[in-house]
VOROKOL-995491 format. One line per 4 residues: for each residue x, y, z of N, C-alpha, C. Coordinates in Angstrom, 1 decimal. Layout:
BEGIN
X,Y,Z,X,Y,Z,X,Y,Z; ...
//
This chain:
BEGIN
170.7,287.5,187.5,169.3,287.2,187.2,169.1,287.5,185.7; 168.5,286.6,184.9,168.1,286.7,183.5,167.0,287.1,183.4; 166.5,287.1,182.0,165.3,287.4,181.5,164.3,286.8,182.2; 163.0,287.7,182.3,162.1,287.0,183.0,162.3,286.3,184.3
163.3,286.8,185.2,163.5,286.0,186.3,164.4,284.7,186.3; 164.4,284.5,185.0,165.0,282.7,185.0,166.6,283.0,184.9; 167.1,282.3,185.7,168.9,282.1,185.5,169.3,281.6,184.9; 170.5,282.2,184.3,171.4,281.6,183.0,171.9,280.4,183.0
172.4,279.6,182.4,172.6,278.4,182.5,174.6,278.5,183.0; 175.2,277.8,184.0,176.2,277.6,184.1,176.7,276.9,183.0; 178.7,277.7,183.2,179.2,277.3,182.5,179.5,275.5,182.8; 179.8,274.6,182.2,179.8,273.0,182.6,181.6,272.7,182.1
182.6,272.4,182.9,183.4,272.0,182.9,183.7,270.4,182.7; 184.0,269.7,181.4,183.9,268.7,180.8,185.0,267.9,181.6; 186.3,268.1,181.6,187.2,267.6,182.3,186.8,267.7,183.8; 186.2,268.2,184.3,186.0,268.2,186.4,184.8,266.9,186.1
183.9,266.5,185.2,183.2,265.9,184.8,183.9,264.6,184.9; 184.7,264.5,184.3,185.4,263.1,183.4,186.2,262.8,184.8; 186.6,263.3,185.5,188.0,263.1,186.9,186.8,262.7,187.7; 185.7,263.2,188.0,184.7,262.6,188.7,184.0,261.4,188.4
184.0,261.2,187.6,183.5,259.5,186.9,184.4,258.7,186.9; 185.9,259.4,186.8,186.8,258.5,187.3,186.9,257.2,188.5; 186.2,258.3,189.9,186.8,258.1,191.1,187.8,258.0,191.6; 187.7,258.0,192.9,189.1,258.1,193.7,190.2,257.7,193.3
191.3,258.4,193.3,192.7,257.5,192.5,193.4,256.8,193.6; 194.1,256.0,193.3,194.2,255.2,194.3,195.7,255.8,194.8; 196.4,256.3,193.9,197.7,257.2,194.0,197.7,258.4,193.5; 198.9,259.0,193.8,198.3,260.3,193.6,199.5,260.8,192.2
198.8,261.4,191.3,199.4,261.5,190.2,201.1,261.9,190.0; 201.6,261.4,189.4,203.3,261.8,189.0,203.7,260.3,190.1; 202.9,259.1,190.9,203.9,258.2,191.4,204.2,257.1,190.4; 205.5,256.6,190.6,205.9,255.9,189.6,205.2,254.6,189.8
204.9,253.9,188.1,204.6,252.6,189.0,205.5,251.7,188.7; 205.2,250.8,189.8,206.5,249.9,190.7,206.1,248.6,190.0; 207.0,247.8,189.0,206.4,246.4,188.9,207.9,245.4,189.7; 207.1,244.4,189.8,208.2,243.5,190.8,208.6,242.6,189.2
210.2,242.1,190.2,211.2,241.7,189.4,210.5,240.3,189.1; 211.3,239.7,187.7,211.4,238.3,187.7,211.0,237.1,189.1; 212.0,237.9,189.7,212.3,236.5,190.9,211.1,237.1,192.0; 210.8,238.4,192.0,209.7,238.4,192.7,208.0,238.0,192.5
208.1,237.9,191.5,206.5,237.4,190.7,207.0,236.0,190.9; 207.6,235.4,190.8,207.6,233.7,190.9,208.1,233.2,192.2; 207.9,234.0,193.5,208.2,233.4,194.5,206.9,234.2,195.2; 206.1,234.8,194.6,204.9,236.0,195.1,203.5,234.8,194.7
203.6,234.5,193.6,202.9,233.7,192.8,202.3,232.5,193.8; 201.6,231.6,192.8,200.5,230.5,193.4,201.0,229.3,193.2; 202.4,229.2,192.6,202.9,227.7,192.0,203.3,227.1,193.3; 204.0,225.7,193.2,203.6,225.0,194.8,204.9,224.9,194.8
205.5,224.5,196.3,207.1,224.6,196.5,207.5,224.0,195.7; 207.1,222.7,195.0,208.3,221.7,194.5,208.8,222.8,192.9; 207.9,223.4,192.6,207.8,224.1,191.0,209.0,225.0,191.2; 208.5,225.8,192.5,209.5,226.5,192.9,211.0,226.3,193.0
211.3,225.2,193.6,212.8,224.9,194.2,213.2,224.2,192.5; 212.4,223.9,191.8,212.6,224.0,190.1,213.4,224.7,189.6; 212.8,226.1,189.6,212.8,227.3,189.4,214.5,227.9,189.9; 214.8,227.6,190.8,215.9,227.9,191.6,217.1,227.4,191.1
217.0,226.1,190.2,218.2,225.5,189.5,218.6,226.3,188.0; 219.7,226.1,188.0,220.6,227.0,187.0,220.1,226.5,185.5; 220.0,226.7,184.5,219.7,226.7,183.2,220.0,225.4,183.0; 221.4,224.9,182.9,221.8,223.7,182.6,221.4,222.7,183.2
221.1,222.9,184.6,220.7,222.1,185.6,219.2,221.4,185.2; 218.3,222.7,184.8,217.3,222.5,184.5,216.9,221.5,183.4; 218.0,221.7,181.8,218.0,220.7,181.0,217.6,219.7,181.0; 219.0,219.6,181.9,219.7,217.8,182.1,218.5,217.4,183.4
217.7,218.0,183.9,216.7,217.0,184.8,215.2,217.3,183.8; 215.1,217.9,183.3,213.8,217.9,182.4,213.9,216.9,180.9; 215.3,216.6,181.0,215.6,215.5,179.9,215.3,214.2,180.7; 215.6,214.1,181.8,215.2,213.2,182.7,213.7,212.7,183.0
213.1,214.0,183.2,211.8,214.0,183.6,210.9,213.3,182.3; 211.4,213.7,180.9,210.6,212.9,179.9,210.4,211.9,179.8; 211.5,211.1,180.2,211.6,210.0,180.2,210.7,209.1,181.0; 209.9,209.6,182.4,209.2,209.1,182.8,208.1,209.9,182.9
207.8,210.8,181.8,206.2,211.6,181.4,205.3,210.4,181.6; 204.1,210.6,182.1,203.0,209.5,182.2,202.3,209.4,180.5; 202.2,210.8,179.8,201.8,210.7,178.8,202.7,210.7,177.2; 202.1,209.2,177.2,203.1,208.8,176.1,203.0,210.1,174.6
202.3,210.6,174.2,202.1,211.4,173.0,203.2,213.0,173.5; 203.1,213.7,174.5,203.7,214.4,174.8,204.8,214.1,175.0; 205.4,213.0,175.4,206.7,212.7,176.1,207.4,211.9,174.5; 206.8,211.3,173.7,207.3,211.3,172.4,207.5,212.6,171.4
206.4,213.9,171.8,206.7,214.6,171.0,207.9,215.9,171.8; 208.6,215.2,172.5,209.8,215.9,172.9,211.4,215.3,172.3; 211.2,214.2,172.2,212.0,213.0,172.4,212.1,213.0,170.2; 211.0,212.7,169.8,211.0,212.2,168.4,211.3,213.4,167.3
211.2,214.6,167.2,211.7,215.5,166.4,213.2,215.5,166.4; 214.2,215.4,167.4,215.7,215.5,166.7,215.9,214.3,165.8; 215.1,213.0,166.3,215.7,211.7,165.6,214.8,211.7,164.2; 213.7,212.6,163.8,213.7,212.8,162.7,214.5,213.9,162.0
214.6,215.1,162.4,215.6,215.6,161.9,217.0,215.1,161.4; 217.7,214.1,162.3,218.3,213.2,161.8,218.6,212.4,160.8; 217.5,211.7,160.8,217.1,210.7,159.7,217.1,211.4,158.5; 216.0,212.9,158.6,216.2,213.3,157.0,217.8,213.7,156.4
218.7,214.4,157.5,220.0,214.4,157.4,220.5,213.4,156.7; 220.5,212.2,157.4,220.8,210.9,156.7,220.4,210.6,155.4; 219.0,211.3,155.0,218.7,211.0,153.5,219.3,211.8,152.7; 219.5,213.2,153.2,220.2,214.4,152.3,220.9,214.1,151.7
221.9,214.1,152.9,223.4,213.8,152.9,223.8,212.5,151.8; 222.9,211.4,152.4,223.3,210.6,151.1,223.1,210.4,149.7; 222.1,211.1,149.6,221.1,211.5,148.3,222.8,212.6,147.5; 223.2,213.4,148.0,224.1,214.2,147.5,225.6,213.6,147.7
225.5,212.6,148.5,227.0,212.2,148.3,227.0,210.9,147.2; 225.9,210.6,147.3,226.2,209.1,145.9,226.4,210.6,144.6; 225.5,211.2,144.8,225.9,211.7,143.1,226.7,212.9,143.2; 227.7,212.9,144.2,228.7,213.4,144.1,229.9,212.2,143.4
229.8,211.6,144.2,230.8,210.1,143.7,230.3,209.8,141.9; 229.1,209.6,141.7,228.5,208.8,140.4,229.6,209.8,139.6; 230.0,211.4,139.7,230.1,212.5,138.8,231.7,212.4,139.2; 232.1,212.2,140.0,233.6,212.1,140.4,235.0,210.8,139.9
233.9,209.7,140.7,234.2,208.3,140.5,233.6,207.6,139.4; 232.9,207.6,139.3,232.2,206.9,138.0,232.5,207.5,136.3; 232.2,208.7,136.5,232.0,209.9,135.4,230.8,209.5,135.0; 229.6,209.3,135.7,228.2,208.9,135.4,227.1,209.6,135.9
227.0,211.1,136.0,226.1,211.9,137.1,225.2,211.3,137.1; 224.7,210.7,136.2,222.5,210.4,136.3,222.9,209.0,136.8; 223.8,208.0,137.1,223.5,206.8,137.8,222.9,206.8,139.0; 222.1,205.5,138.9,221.1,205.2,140.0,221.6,205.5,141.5
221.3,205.6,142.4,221.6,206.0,143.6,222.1,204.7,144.3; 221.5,203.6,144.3,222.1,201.7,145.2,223.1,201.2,143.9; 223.1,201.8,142.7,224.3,201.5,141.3,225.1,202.3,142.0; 225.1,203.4,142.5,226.4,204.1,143.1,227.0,203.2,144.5
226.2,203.0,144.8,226.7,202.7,146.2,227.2,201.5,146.2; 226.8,200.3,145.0,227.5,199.3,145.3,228.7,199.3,144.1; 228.6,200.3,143.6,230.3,200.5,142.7,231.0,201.4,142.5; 230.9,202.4,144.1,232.2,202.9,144.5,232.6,202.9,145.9
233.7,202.9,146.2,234.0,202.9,148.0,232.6,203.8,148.8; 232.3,203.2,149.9,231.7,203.8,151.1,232.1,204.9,151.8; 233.1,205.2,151.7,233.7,206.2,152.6,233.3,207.1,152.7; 233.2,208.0,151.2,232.1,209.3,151.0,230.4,209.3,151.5
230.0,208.4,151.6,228.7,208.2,151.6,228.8,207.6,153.3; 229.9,207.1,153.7,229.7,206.9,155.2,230.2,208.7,155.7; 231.2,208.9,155.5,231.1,210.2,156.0,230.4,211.2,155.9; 229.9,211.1,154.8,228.8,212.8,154.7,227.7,212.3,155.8
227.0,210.9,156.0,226.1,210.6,156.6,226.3,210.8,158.2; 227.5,210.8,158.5,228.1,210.4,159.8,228.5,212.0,160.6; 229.1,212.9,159.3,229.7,213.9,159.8,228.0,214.8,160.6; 226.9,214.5,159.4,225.9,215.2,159.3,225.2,215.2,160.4
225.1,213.8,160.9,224.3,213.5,162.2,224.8,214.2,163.1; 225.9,214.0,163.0,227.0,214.8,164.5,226.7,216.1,164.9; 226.6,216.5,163.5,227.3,218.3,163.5,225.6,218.6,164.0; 224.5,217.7,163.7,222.9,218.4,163.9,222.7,218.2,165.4
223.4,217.1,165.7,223.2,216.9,167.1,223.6,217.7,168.0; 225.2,217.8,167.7,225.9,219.3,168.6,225.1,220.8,168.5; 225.2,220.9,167.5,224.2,222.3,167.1,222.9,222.6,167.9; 222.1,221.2,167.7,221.3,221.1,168.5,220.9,221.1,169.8
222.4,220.7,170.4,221.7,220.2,171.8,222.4,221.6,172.0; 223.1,222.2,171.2,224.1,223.6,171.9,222.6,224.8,171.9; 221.9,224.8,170.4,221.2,226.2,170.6,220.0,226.1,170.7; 219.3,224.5,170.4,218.3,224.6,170.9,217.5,224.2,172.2
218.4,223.1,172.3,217.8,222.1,174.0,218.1,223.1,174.5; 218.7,224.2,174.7,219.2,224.6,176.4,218.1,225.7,176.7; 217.3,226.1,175.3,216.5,227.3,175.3,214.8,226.4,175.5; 214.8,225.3,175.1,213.8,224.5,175.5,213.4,223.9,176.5
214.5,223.6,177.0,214.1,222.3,178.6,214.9,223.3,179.6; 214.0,224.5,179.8,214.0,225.1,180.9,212.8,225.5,181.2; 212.7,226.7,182.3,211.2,227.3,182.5,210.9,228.3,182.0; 212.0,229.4,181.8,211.3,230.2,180.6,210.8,230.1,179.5
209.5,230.7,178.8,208.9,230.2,177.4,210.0,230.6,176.0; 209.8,229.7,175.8,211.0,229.8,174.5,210.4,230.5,173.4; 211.1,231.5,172.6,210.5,232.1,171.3,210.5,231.1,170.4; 209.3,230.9,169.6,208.9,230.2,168.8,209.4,230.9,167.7
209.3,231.7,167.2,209.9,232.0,165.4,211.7,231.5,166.1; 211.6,232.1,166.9,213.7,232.1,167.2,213.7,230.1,166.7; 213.4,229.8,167.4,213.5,228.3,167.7,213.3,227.6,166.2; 212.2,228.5,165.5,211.7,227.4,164.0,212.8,228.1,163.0
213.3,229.1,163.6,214.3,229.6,162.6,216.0,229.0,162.6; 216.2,228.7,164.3,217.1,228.2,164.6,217.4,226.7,164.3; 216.1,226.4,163.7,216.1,224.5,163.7,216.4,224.8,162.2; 215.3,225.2,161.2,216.0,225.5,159.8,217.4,225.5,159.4
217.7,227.0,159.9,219.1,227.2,159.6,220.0,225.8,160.1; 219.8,225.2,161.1,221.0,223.9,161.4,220.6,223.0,160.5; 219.2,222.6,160.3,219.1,221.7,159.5,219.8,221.7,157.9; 219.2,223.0,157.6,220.4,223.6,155.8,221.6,223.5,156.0
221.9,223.8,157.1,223.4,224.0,157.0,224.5,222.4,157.4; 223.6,221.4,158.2,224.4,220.2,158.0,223.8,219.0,157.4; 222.5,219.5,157.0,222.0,218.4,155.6,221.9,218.7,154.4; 222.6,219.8,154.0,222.9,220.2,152.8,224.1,220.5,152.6
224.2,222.2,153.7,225.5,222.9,153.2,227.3,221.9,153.4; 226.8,220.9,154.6,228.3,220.2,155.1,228.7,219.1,153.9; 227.3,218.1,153.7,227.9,217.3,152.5,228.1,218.1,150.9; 227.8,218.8,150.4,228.0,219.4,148.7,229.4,220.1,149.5
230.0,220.4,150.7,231.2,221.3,151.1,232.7,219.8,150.8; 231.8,218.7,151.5,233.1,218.4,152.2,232.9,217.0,151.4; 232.0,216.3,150.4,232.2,215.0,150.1,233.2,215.3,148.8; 233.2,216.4,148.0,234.5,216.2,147.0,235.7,216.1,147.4
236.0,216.6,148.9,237.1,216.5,148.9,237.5,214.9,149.5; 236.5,214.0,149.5,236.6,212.7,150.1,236.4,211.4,148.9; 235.5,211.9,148.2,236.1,211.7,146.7,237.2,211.5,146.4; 237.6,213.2,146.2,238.9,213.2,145.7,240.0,212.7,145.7
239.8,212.4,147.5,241.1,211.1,147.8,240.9,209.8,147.6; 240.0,209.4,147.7,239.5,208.0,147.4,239.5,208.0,145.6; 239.6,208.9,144.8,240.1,209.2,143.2,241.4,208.4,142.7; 242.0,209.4,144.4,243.8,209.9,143.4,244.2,207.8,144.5
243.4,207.3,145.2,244.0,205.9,146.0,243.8,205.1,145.0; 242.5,205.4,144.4,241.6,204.0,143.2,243.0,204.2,141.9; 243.5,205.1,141.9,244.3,205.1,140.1,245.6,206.3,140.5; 246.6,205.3,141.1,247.5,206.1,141.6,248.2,206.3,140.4
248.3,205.5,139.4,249.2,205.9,138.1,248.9,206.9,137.4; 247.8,207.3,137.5,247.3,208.7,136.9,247.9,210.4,137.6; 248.6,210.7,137.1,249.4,212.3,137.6,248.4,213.1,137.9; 248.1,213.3,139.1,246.7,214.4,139.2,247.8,215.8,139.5
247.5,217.0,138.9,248.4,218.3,139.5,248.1,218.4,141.3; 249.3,218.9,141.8,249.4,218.8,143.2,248.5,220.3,143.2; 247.8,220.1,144.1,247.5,221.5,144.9,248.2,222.4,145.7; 248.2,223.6,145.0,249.0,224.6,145.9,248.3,225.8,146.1
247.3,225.8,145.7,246.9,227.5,145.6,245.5,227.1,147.0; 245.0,228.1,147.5,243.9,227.8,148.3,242.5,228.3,147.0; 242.6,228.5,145.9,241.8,228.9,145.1,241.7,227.6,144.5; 242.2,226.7,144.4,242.4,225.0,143.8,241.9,224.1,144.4
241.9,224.5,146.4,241.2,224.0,146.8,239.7,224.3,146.9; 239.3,225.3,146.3,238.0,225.7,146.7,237.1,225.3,145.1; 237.8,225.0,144.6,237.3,224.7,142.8,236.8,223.6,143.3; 238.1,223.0,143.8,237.4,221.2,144.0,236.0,220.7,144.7
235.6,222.0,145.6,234.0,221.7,145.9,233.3,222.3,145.2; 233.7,223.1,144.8,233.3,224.2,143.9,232.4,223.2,142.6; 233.4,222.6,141.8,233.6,221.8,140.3,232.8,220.2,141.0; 232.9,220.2,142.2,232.8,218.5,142.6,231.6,218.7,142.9
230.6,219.3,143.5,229.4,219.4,144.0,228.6,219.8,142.7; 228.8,220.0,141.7,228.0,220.5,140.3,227.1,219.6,140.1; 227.7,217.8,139.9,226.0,217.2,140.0,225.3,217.2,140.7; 225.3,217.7,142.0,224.5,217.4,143.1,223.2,218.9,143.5
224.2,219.4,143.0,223.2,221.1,142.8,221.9,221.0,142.1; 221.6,219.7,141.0,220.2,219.3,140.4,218.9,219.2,141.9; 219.8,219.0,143.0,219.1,217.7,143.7,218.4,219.1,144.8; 218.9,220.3,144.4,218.7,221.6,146.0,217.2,221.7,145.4
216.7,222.0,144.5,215.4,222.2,144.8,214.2,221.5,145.6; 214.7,220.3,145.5,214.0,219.4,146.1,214.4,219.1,147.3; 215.5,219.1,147.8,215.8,218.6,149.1,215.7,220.1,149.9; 216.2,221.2,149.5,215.9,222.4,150.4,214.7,222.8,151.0
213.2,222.3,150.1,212.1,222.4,150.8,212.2,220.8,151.8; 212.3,220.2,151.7,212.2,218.9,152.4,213.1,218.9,153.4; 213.7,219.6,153.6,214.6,220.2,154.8,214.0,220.7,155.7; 213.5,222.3,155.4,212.4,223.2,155.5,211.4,222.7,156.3
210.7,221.7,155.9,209.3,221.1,156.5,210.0,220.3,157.3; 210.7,219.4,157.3,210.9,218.7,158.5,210.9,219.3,159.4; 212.4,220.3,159.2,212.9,221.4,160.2,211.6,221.9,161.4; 210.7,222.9,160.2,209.3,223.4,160.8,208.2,222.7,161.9
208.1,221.5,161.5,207.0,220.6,161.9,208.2,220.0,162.9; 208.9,219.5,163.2,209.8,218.9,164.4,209.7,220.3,165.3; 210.2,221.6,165.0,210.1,222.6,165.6,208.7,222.8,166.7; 207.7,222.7,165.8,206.5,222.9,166.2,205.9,221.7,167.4
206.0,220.6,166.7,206.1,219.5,167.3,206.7,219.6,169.0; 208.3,219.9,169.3,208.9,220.3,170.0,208.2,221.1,170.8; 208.0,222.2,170.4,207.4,223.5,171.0,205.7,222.9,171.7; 205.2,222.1,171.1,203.8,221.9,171.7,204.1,220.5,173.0
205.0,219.9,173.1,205.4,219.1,173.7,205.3,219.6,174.5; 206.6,220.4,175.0,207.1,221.2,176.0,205.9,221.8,176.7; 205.1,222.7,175.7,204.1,223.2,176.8,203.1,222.7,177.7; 203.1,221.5,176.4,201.7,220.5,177.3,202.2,219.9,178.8
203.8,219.7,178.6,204.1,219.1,180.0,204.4,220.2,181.2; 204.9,221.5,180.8,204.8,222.7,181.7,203.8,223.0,182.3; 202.7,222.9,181.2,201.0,223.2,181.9,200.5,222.5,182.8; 201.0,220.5,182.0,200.3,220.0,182.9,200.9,219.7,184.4
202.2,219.9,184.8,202.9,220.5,185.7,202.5,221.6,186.6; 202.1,222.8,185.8,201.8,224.0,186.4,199.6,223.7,187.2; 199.0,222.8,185.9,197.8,223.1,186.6,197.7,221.8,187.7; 198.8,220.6,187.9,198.6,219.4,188.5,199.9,219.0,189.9
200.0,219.6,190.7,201.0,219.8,191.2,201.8,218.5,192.0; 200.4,217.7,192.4,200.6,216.3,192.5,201.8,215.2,191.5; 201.0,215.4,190.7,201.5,215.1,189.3,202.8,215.2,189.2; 203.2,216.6,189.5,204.6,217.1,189.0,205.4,216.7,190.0
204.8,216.6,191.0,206.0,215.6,191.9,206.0,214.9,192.2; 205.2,213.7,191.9,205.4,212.3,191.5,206.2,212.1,190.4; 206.3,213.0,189.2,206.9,212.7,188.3,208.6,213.2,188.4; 208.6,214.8,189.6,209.8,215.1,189.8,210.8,214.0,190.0
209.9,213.2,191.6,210.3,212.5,192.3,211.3,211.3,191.7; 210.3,210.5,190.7,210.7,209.9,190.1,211.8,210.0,189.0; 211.9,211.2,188.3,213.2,211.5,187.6,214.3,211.3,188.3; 214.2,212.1,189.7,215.3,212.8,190.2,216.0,211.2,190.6
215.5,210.4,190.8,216.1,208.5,191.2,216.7,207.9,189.7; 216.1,208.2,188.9,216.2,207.9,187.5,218.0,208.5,187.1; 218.1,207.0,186.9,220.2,207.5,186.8,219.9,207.4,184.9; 220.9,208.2,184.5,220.8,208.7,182.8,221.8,208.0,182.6
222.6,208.0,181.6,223.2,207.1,180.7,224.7,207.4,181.4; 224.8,208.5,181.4,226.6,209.0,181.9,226.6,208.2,183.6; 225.8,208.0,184.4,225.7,207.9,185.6,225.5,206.3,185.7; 224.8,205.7,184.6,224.9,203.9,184.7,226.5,203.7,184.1
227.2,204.3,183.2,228.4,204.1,182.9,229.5,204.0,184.0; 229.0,205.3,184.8,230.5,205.2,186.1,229.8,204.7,186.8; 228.5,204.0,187.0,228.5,203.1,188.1,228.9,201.6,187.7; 229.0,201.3,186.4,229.7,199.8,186.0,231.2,200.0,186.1
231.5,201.5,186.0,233.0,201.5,186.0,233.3,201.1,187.5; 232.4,202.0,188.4,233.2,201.4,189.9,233.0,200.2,190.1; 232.1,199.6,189.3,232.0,198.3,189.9,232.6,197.3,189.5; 233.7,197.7,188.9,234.3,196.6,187.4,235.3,196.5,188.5
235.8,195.4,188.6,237.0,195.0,189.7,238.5,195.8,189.3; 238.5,195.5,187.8,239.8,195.7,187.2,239.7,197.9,187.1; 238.2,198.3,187.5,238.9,199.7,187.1,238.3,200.3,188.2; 237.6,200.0,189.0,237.1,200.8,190.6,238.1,201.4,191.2
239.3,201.0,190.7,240.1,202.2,191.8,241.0,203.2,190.7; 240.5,203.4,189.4,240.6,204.5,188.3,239.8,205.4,188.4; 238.1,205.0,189.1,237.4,206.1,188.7,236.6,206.6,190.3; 236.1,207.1,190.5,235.9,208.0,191.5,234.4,207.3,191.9
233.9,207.7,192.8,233.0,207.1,193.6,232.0,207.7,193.7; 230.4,208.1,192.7,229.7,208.5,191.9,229.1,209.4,193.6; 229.5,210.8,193.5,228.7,211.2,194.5,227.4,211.9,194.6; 226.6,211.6,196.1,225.1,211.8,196.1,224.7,213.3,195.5
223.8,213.5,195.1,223.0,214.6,194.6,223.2,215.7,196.1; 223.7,216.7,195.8,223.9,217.9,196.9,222.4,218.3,196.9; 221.7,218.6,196.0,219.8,219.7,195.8,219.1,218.0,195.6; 218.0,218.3,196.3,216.7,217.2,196.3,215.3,218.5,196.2
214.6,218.1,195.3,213.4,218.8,195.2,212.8,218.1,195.9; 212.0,219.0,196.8,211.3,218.3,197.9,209.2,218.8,197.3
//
């Protein structure tokens, strides 16, 4: 009892306060919490069987029928923007590559670095300028379909910086770095064929051979400033491009289920290029009993 009769004020416990406004816990403290695996969230989930038995096929599998499935996307702008970034990346390859093999030749074969670019090409052999073009395509395509398709045309979401970094680097490295490596030494033979009476010293050293790209690519090194950003942006915008493709067709997959399997449906009948080949092969009189007898699909997405 206080002064005057009145009682003291209790002490007020801040925390018994705060656990009370909480409410009931629904577990009881120190339980671990439990999250479900990969494969249990996506067979727990809302997506409809067909997405699912998707889901079930192996990485590669997945590719090679989502490459399929483009092909008969209902929407033309998404199903080009899957399809049209490698064959631009290509093409600018094609400009690189050539752009640096004529004035590798003008500086090799001619002894003319500053000649015109169609002046090179119609007065010295093709060969340099067919190969750098030819080697370039190849090497973007393999590269390509090795590190980037396989990370794209599946169901996991692909890392976007990984993917715009990964398209760069292949693009510098076979629309730039392959032709200034490899057109002097294509040159150089096409040199020592054009004027065999001329004594060129034999190569012996591996330091002799590395001069020769070394000393051979010198006119062409004018040409990096310009072409390495123009690389760059292709690279970037096909990346992007790519990347926005893909999702628009997963989404519209994921919110239209109908959709996705009329369109499944339809891929999975859809024979690709390797599959109309061995079916003319069985059918060709003279080689049906060389090649094997194209057998039925074992998995059907139902």
């Amino acid at each position: 009892m206080g002064l005057n009769g009145i009682n003291a004020p209790e002490k007020v416990d801040l925390f018994e306060l705060w656990k009370r406004s909480e409410g009931p816990s629904t577990a009881p403290l120190g339980t671990p919490v439990i999250h479900q695996s990969a494969i249990g969230e996506r067979f727990s989930s809302s997506r409809s069987t067909l997405w699912t038995n998707f889901s079930q096929l192996s990485p590669s599998d997945q590719g090679r029928f989502f490459s399929k499935l483009t092909s008969v996307w209902p929407f033309p702008w998404e199903r080009r923007a899957v399809s049209w970034p490698i064959h631009a990346s290509i093409i600018a390859n094609s400009l690189t590559s050539s752009l640096i093999a004529t004035r590798i030749c003008a500086d090799m074969i001619l002894y003319e670095p500053k000649a015109k670019f169609f002046d090179v090409i119609r007065r010295t052999p093709k060969s340099p300028l067919v190969f750098g073009v030819y080697s370039s395509g190849v090497a973007f395509y393999m590269l390509h379909m090795s590190f980037i398709t396989p990370k794209i045309f599946t169901e996991d979401d692909p890392c976007s910086s990984c993917t715009l970094s990964k398209g760069v680097l292949i693009s510098l490295a076979t629309g730039i770095a392959l032709p200034l490596l490899s057109t002097p030494y294509i040159a150089y033979y096409v040199l020592l064929q054009r004027e065999p009476k001329m004594k060129y010293p034999l190569i012996t050293k591996s330091q002799e051979m590395l001069a020769i790209a070394f000393t051979g690519n010198k006119a062409a090194r004018s040409l990096l400033p310009v072409l390495v950003p123009f690389q760059v942006a292709v690279a970037a915008i096909s990346a992007y491009v790519l990347l926005w493709g893909r999702n628009r067709i997963f989404s519209t997959m994921d919110a239209d289920p109908d959709l996705a399997k009329e369109v499944m449906t339809a891929a999975q009948v859809m024979e690709g290029p390797k599959e109309k080949i061995m079916k003319w092969l069985h059918n060709a009189p003279l080689l049906s009993g060389f090649v094997a007898e194209p057998a039925p699909e074992n998995e059907k997405l139902r």
